[in-house]
DSSP file (Angstrom, degrees, kcal/mol; ACC not computed):
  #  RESIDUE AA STRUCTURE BP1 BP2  ACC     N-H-->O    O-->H-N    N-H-->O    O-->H-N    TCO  KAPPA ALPHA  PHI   PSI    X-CA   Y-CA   Z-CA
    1    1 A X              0   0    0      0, 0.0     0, 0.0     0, 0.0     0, 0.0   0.000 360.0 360.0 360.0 137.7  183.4   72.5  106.8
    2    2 A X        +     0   0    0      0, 0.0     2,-0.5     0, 0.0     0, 0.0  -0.057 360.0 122.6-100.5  42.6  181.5   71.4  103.9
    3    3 A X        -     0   0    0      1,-0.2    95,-0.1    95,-0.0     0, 0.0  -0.918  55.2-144.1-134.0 139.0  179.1   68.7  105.4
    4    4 A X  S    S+     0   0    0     -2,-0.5    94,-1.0    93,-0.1    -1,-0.2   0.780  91.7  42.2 -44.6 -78.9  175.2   68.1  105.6
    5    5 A X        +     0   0    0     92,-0.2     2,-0.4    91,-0.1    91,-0.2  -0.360  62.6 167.8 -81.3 125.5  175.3   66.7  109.0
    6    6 A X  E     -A   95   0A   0     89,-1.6    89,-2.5    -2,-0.1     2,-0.4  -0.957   8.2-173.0-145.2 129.6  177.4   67.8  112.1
    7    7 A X  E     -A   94   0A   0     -2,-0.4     2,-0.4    87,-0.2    87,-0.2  -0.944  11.3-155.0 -80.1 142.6  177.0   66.7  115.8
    8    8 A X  E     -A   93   0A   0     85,-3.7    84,-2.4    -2,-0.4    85,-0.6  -0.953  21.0-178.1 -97.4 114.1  178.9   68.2  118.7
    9    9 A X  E     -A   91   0A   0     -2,-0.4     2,-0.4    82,-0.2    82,-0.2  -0.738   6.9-170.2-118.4 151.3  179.2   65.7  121.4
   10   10 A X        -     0   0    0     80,-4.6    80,-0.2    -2,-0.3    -2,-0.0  -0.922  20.5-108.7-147.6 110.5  180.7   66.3  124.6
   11   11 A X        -     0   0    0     -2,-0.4     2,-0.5    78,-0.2    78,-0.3  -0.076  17.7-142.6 -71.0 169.3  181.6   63.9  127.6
   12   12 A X        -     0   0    0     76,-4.6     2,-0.6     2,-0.0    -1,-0.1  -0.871  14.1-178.0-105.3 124.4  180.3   63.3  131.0
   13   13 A X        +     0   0    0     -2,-0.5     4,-0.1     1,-0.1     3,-0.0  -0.948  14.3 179.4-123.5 140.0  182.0   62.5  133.9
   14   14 A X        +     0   0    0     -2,-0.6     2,-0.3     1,-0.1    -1,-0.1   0.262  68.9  42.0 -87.7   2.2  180.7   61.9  137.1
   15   15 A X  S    S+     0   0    0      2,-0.0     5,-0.2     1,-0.0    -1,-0.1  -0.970 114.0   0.3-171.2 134.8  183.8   61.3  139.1
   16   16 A X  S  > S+     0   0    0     -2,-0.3     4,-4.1     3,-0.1     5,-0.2   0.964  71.0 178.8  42.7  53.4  187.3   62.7  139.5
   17   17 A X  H  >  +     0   0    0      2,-0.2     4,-3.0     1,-0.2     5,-0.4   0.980  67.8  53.1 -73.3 -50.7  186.6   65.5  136.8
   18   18 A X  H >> S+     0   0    0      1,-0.2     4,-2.8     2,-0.2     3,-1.0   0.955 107.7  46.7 -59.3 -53.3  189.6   67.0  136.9
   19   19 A X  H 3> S+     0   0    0      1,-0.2     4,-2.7     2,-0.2    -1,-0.2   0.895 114.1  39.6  -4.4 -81.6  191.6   64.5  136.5
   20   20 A X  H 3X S+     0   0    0     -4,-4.1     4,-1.3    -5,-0.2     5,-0.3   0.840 114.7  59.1 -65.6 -13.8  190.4   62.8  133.9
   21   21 A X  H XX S+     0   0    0     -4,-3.0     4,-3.2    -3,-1.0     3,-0.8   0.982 111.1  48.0 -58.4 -54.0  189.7   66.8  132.4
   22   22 A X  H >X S+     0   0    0     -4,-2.8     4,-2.6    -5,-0.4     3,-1.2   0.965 111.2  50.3 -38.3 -78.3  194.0   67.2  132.8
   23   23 A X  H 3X S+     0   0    0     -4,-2.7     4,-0.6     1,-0.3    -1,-0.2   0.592 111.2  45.6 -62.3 -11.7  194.5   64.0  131.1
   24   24 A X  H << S+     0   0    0     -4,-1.3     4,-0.4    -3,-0.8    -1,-0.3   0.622 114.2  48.9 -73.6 -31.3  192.3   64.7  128.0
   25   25 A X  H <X S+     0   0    0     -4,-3.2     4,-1.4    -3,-1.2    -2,-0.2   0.806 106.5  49.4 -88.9 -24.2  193.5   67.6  127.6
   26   26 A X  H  X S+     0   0    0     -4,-2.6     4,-1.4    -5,-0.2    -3,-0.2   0.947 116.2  48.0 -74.9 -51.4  197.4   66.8  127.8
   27   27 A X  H  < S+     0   0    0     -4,-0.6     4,-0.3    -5,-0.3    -2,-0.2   0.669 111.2  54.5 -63.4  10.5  196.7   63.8  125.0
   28   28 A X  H >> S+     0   0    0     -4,-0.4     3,-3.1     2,-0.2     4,-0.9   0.753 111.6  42.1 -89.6 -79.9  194.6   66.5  122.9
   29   29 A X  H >< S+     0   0    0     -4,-1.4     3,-2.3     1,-0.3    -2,-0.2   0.691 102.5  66.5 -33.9 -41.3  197.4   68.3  123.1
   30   30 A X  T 3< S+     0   0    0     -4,-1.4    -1,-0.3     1,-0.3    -2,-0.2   0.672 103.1  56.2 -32.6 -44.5  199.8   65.1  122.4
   31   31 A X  T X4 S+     0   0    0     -3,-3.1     3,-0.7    -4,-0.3    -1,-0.3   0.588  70.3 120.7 -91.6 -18.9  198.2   65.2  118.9
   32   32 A X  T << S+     0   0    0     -3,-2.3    -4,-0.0    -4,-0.9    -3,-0.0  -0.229  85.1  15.7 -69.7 147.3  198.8   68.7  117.4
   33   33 A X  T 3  S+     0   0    0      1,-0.2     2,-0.5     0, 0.0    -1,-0.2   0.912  88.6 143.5  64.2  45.2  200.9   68.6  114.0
   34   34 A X    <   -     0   0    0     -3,-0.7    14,-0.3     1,-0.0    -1,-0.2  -0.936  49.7-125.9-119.7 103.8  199.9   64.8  113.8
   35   35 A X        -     0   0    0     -2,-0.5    13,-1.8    11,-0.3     2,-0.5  -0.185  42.4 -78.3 -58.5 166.0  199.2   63.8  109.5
   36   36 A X  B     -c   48   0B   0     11,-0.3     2,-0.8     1,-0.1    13,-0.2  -0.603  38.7-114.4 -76.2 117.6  196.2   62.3  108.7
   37   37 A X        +     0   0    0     11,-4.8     3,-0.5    -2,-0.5    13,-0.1  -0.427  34.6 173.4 -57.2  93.4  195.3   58.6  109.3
   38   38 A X  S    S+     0   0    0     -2,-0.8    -1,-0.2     1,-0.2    11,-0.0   0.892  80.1  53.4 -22.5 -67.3  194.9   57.1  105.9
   39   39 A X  S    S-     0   0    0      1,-0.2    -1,-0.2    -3,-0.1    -2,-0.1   0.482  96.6-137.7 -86.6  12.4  194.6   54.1  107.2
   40   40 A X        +     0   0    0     -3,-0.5    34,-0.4     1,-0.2    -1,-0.2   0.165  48.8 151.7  84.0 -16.1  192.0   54.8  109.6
   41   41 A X        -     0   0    0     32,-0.1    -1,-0.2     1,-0.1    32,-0.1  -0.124  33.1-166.3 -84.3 149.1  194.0   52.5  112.5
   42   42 A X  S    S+     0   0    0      6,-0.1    -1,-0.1     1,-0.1    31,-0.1  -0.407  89.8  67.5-117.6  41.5  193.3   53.6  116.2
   43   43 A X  S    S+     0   0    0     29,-0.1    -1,-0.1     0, 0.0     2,-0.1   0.311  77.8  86.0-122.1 -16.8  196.2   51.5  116.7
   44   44 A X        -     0   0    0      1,-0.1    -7,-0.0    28,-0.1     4,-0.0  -0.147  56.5-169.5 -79.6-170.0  198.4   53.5  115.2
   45   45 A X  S    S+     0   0    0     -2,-0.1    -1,-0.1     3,-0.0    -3,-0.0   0.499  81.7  58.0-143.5 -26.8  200.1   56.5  117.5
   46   46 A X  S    S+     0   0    0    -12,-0.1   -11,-0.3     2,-0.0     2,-0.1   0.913 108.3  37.9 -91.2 -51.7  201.9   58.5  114.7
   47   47 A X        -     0   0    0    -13,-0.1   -11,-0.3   -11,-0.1     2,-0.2  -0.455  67.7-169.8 -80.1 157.6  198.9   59.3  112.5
   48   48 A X  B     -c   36   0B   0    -13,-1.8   -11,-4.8   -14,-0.3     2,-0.3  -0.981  13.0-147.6-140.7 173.1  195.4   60.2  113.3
   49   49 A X    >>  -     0   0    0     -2,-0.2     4,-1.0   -13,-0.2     3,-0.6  -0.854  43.6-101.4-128.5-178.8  191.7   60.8  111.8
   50   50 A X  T >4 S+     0   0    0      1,-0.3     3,-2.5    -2,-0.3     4,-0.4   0.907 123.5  44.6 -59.0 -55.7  189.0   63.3  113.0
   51   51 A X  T 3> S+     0   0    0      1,-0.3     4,-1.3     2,-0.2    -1,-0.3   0.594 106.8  60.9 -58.9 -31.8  187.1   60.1  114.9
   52   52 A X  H <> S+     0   0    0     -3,-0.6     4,-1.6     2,-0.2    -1,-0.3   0.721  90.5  63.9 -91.0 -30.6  190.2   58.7  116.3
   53   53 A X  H <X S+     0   0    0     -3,-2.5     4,-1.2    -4,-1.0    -1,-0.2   0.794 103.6  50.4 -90.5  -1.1  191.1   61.7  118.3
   54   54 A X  H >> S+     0   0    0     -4,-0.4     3,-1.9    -3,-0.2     4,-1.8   0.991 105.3  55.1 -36.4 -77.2  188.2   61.1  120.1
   55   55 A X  H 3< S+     0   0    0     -4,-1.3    -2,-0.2     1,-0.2    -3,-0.1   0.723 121.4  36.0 -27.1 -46.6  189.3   57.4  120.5
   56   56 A X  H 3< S+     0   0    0     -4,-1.6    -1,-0.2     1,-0.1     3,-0.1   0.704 110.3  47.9 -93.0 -22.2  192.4   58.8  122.0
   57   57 A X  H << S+     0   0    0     -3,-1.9     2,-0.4    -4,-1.2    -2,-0.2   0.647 113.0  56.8 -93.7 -21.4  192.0   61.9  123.9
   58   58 A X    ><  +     0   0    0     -4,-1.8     3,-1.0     1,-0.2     5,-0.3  -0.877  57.4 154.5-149.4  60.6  188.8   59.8  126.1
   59   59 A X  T 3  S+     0   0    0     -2,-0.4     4,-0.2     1,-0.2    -1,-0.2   0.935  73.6  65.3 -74.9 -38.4  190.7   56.4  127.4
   60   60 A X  T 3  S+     0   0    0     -3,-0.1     2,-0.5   -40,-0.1    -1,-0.2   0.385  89.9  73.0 -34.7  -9.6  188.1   56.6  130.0
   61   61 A X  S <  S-     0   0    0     -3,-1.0     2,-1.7    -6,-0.1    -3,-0.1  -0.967  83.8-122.2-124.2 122.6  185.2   55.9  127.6
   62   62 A X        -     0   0    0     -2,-0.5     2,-0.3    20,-0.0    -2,-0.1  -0.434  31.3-156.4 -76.3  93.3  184.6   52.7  126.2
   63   63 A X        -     0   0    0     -2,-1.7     2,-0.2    -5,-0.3    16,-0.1  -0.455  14.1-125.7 -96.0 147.0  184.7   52.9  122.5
   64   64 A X        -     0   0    0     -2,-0.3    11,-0.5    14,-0.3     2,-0.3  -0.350  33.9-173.5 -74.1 107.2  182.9   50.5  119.7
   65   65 A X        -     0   0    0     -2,-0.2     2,-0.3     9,-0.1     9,-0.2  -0.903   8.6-161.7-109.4 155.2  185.7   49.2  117.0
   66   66 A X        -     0   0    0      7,-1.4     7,-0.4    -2,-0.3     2,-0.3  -0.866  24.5-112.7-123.3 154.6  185.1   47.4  114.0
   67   67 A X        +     0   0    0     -2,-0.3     2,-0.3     5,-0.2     5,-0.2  -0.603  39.9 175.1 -61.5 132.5  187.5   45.3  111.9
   68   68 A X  B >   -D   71   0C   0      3,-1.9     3,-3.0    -2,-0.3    -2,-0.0  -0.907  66.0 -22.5-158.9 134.1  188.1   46.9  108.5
   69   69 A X  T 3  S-     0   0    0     -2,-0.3     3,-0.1     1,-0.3    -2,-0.0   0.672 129.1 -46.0  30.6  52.8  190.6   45.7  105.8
   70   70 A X  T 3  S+     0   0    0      1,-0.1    -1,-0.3     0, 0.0     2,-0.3   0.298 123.2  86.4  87.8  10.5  192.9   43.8  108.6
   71   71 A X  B <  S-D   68   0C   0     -3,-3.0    -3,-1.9     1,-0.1    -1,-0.1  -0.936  76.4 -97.7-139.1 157.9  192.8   46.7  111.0
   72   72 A X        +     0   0    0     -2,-0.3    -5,-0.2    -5,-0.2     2,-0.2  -0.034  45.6 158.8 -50.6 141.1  191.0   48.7  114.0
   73   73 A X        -     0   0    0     -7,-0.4    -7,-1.4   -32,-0.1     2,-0.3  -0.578  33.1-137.7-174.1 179.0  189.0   51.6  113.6
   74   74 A X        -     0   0    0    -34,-0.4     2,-0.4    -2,-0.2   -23,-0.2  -0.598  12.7-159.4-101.1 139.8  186.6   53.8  114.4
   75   75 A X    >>  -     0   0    0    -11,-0.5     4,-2.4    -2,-0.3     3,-0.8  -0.789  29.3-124.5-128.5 162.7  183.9   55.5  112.7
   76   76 A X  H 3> S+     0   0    0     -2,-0.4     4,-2.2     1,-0.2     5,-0.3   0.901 121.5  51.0 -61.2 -16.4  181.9   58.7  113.3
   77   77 A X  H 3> S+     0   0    0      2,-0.2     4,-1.2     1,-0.2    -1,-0.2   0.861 104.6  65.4 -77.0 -44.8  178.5   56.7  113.3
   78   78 A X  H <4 S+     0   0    0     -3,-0.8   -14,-0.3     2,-0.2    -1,-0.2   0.867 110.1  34.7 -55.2 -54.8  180.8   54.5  116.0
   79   79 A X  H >< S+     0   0    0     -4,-2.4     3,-1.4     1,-0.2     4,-0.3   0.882 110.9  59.5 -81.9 -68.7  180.8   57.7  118.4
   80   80 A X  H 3< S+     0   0    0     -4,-2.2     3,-0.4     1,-0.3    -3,-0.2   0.757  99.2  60.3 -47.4  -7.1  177.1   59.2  117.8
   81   81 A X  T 3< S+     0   0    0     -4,-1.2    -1,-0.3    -5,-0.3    -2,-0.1   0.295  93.4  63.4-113.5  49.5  175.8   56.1  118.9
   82   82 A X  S <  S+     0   0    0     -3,-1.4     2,-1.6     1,-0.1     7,-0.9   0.540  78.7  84.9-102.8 -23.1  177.7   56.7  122.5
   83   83 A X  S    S+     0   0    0     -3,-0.4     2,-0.3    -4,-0.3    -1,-0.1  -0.360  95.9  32.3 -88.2  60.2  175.4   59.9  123.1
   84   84 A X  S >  S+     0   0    0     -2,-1.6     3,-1.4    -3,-0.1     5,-0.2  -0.902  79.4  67.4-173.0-162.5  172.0   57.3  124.8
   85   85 A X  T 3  S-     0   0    0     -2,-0.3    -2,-0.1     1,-0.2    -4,-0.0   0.304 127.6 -63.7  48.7  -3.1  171.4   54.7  126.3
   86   86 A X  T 3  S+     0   0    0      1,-0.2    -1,-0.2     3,-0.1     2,-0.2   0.887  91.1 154.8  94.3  44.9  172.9   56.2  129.5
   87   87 A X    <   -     0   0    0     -3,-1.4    -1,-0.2    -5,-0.5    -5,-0.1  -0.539  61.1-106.5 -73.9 155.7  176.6   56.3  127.6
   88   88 A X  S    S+     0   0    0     -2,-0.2   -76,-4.6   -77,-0.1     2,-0.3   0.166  93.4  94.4-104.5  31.4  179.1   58.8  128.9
   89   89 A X        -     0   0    0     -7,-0.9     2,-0.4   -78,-0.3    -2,-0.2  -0.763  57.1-160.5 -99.7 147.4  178.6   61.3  125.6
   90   90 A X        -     0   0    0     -2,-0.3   -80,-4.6   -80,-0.2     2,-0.4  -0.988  21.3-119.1-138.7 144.6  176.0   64.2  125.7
   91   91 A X  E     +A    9   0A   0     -2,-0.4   -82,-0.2   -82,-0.2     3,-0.1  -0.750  31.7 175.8 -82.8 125.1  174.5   65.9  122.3
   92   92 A X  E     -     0   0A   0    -84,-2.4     2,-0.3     1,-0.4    -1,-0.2   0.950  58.0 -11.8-109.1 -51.2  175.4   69.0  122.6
   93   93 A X  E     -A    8   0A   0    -85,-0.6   -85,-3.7    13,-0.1     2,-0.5  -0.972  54.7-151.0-152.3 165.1  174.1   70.1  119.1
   94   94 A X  E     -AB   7 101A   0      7,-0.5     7,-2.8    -2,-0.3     2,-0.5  -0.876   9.4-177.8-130.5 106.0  172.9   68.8  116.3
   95   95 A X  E     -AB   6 100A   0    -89,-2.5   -89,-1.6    -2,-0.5     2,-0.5  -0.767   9.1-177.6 -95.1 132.1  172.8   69.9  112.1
   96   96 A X  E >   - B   0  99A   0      3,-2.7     3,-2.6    -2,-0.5   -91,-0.1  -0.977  68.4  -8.7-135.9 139.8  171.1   67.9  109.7
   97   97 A X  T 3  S-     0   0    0     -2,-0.5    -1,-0.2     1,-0.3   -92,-0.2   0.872 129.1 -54.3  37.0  53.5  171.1   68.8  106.1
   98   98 A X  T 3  S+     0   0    0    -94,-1.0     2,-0.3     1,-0.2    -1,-0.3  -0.022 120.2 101.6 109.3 -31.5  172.7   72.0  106.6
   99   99 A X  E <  S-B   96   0A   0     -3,-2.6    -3,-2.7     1,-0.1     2,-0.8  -0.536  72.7-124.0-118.5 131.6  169.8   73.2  109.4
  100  100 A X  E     -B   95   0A   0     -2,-0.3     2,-0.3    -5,-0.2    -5,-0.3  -0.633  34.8-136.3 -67.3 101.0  170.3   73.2  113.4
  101  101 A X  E     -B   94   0A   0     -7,-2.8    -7,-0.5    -2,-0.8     5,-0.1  -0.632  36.1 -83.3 -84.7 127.6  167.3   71.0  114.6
  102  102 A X    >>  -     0   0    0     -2,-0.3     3,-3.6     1,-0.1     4,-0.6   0.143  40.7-120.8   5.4  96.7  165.6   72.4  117.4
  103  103 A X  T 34 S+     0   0    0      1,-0.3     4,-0.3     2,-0.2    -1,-0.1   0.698 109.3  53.5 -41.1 -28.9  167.5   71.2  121.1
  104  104 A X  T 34 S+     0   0    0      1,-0.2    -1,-0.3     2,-0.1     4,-0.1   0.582 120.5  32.1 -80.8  -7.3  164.4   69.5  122.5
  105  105 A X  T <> S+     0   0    0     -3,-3.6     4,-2.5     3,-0.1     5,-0.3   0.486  91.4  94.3-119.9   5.2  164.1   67.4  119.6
  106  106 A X  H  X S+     0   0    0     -4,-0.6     4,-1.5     1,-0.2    -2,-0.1   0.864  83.8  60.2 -62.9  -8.5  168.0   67.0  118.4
  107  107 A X  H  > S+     0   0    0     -4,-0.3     4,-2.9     2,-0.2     5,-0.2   0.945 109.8  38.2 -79.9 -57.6  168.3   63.6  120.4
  108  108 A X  H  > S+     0   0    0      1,-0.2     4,-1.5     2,-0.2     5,-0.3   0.991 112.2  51.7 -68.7 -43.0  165.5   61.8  118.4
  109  109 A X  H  X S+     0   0    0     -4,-2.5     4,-1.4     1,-0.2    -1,-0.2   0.772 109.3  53.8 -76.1 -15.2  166.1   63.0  115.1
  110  110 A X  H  X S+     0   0    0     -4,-1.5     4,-1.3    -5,-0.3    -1,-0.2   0.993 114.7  43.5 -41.7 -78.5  169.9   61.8  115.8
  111  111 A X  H >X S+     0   0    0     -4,-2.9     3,-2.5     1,-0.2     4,-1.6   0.881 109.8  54.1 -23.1 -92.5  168.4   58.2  116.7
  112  112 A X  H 3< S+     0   0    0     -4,-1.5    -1,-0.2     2,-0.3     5,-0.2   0.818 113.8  44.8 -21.1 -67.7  166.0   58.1  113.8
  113  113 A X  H 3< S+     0   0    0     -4,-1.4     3,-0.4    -5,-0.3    -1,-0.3   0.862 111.6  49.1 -27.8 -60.3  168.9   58.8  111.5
  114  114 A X  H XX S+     0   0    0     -3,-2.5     4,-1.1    -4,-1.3     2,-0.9   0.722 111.6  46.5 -71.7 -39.6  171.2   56.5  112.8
  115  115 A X  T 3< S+     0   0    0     -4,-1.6    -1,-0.3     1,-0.2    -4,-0.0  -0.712 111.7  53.7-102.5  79.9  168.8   53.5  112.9
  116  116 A X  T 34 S+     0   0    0     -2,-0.9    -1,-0.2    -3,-0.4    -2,-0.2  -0.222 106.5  51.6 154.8 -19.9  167.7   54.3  109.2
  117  117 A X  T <4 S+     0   0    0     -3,-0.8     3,-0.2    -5,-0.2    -2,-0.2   0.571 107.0  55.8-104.3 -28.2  171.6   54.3  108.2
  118  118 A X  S  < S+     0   0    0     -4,-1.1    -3,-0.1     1,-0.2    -4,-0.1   0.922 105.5  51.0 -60.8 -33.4  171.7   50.7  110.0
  119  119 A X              0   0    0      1,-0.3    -1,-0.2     0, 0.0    -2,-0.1   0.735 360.0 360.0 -78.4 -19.7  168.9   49.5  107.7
  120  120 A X              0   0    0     -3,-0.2    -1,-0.3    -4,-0.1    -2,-0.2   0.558 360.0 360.0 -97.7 360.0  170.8   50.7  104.5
């Protein structure tokens, strides 16, 4: 991958973990050979984008969509800001501008980012 910035984020479940582990894991599977969502929709079923198979694999998780050009979707900025505020994503690790930032501090410098990206 050629990009400055990468979180890995990973949910939490507190209840009935296998389950819900089974039933991510069959709609992950559900997705393979699936083209790439153009059109960004997390409404569609045929297509998908990187963000979306969150959105798809994680029915369990309540995720933030916005309206864009007359349709649904989801954006990565839309998941990282599921990992606080006592959301059911955990940071698992975190690169910025190439460079792994330090696990006791990736959490803030995530934040910091993210509310600095609101303001532009």
């Amino acid at each position: 991958m050629n990009v400055d910035d990468i979180a890995i984020l990973r949910p939490v479940f507190k209840d009935n973990i296998n389950e819900k582990e089974k039933e991510s894991l069959l709609l992950t599977f559900r997705q393979v050979g699936k083209e790439y969502d153009f059109n960004f929709d997390v409404n569609t079923t045929e297509k998908i984008v990187c963000s979306e198979l969150a959105y798809v694999c994680f029915p369990q998780i309540n995720w933030a969509t916005e309206k864009t050009a007359g349709r649904h979707t989801i954006s990565p900025d839309n998941v990282a800001n599921l990992c606080w505020n006592g959301t059911p994503l955990e940071l698992i690790t975190f690169y910025h501008d190439g460079e792994k930032i330090d696990e006791s501090n990736q959490l803030n410098v995530l934040k910091i980012l993210m509310s600095e990206k609101k303001e532009d």
